[in-house]
C-alpha positions in Angstrom: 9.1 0.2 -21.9 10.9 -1.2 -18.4 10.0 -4.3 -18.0 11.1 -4.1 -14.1 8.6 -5.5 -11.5 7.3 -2.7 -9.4 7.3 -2.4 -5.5 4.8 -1.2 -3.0 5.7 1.9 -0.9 6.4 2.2 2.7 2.9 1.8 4.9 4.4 4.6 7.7 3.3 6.8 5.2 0.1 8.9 5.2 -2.3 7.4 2.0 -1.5 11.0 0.1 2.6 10.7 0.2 2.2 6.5 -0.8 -0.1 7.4 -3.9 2.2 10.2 -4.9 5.0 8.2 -4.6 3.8 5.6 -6.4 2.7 7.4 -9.8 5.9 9.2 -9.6 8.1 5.7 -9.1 5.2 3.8 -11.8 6.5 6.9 -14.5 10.7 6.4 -13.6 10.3 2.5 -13.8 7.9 2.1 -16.9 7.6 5.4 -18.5 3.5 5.5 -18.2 1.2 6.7 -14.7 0.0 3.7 -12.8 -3.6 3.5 -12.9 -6.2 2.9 -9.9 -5.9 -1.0 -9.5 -2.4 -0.8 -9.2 -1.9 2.1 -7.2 -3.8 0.2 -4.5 -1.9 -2.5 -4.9 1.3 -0.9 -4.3 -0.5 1.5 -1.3 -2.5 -1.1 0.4 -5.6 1.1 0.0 -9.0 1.0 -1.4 -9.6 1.9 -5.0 -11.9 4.9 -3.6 -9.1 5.7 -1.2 -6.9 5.9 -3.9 -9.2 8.5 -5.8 -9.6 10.3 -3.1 -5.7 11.3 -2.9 -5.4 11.9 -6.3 -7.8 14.8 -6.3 -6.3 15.9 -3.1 -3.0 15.3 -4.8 -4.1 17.4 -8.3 -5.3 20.2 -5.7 -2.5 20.7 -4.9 -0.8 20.6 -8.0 1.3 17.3 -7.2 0.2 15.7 -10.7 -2.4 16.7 -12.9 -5.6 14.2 -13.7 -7.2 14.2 -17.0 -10.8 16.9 -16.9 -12.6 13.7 -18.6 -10.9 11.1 -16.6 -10.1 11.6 -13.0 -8.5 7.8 -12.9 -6.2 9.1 -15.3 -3.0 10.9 -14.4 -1.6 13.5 -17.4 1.4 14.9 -16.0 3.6 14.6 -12.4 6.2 16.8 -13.4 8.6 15.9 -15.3 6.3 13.2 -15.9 3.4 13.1 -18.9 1.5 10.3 -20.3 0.6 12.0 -23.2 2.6 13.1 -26.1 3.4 17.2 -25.9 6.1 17.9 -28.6 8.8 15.2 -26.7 10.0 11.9 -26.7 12.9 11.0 -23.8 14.9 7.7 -24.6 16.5 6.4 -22.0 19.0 3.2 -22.0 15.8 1.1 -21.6 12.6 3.0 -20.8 11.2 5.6 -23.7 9.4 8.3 -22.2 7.0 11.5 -23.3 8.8 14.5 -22.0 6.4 17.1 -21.0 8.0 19.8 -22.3 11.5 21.5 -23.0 12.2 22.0 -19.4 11.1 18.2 -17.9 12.4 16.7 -21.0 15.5 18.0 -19.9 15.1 17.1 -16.1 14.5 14.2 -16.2 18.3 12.8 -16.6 18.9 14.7 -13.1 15.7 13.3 -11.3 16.5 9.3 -13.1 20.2 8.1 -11.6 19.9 5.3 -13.2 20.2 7.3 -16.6 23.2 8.7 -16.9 21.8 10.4 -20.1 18.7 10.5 -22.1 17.9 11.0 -26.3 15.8 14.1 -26.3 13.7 14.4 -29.6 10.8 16.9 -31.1 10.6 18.9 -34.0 10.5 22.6 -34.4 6.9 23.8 -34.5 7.6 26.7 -36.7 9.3 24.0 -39.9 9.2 20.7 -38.5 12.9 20.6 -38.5 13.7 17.6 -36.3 15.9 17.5 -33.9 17.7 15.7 -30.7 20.0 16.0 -28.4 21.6 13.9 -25.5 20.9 15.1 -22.6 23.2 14.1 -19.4 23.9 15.3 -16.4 27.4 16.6 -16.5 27.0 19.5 -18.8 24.5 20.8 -21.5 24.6 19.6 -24.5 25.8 21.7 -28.1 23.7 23.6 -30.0 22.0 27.2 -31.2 18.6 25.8 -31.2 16.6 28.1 -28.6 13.7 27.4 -25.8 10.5 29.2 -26.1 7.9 29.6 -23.0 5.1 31.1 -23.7 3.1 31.4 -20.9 4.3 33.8 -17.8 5.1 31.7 -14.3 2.2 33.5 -12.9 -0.5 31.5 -15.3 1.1 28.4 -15.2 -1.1 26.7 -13.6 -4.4 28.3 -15.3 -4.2 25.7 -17.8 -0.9 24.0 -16.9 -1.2 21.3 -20.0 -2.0 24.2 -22.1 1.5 26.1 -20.6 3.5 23.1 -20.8 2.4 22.3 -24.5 3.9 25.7 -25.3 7.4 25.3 -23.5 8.7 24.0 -27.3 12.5 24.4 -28.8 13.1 25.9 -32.1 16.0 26.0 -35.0 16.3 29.5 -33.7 15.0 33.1 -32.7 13.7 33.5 -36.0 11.7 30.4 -36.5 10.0 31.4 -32.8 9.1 34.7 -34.6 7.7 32.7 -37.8 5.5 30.6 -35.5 4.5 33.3 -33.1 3.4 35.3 -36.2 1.3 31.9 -37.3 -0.2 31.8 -34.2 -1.4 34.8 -33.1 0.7 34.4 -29.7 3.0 37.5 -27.8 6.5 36.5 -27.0 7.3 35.5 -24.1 10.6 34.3 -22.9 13.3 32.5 -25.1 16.4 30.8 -23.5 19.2 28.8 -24.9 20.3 25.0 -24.4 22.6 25.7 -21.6 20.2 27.6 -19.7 17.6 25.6 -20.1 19.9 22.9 -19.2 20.7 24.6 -15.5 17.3 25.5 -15.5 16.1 21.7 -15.4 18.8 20.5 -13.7 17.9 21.2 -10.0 14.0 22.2 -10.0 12.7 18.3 -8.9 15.6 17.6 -7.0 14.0 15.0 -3.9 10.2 14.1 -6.0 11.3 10.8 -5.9 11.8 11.0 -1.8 9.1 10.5 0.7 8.9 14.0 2.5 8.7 16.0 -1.1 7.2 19.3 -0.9 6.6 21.6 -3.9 8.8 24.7 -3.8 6.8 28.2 -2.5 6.9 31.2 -4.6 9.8 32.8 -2.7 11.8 29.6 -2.9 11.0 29.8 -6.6 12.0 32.7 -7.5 15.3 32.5 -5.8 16.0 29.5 -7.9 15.0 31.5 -11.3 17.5 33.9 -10.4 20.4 31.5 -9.3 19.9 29.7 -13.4 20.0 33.7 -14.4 16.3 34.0 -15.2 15.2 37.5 -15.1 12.0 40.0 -15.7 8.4 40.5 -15.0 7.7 37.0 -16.9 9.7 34.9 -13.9 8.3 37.3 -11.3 12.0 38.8 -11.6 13.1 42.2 -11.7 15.1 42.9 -15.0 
């Protein structure tokens, strides 16, 4: 993990946009979510202060906290501090990559890494594999993305829908595993749209000012990385 020394946020700011700014900036520099002690360090709040943004934050889907641990932060997208099918090596940080698409965004939203090591294994024969992952252009390979969970019920169980945003060997290997499973289909993309996909969706969540995009502004996006159909809202 980065060993750099971290640094508190601008006090200007209203106590929600310092706490956010501060898991997101504790993930970049160290890989891992800054816990309650050291969020009001950096904020120059009160431990109960700082709780009481990160449920406002989780409300409104800024970061998720933990159902067993409200102290404990799981995700701020492209963020996760806990393992879901993805490990993100930078040139000196190792990270958990949420899923296909933050494991792939987070080279865009980190400038100082020029490129990441992206590594899982498929879930349908444990084939591992890795690619690097940069910022220039996507990277080689017939390997496919799966999502199963429709942009509609993402947030129903949003760990749930990101644990199941995997890469496979191929079409058929999503087929084997779906069979396994019990699961329907839902939408399979290859590397270099994924890559496009990631590439621009957190754009500014390291900024003070963030806010998440609305579900017009989202589905404009889709369209743009040539998403289609009902599962991105889309017509075909």
């Amino acid at each position: 993990m980065s060993g750099n020394a971290a640094s508190s946020v601008p006090a200007h700011l209203s106590g929600a946009e310092r706490v956010r700014l501060a898991v997101y900036h504790g993930f970049a520099r160290t890989g891992g979510a800054p816990g309650v002690a050291e969020l009001a360090g950096l904020t120059r709040l009160s431990g109960d202060q700082v709780r009481q943004e990160l449920l406002g934050l989780h409300e409104s889907r800024d970061l998720v906290l933990d159902p067993e641990d409200a102290d404990r932060v799981v995700m701020a997208h492209p963020f996760a501090s806990v393992p879901l099918g993805f490990s993100v090596m930078g040139a000196h940080t190792l990270r958990w990559g949420g899923c296909a698409w933050d494991s792939f965004a987070l080279p865009h939203l980190l400038h100082d890494e020029p490129d990441v090591l992206v590594a899982t294994r498929c879930p349908a024969c444990d084939t591992p594999h890795a690619w690097v992952v940069g910022r220039e252009e996507p990277p080689a390979g017939e390997q496919v993305a799966h999502f199963l969970v429709p942009m509609a019920r993402v947030w129903d169980d949003v760990v749930h829908t990101c644990a199941h945003q995997r890469l496979f060997c191929s079409e058929g290997c999503v087929e084997t595993w779906l069979t396994r499973a019990g699961e329907e289909r839902g939408h399979v993309m290859g590397l270099g749209t994924l890559w496009r996909f990631a590439s621009d969706w957190y754009t500014g969540r390291l900024q003070p000012g963030y806010t998440r995009r609305d579900p017009a502004s989202a589905a404009a996006y889709f369209a743009e990385v040539g998403l289609r159909g009902a599962f991105w809202g889309l017509p075909e």
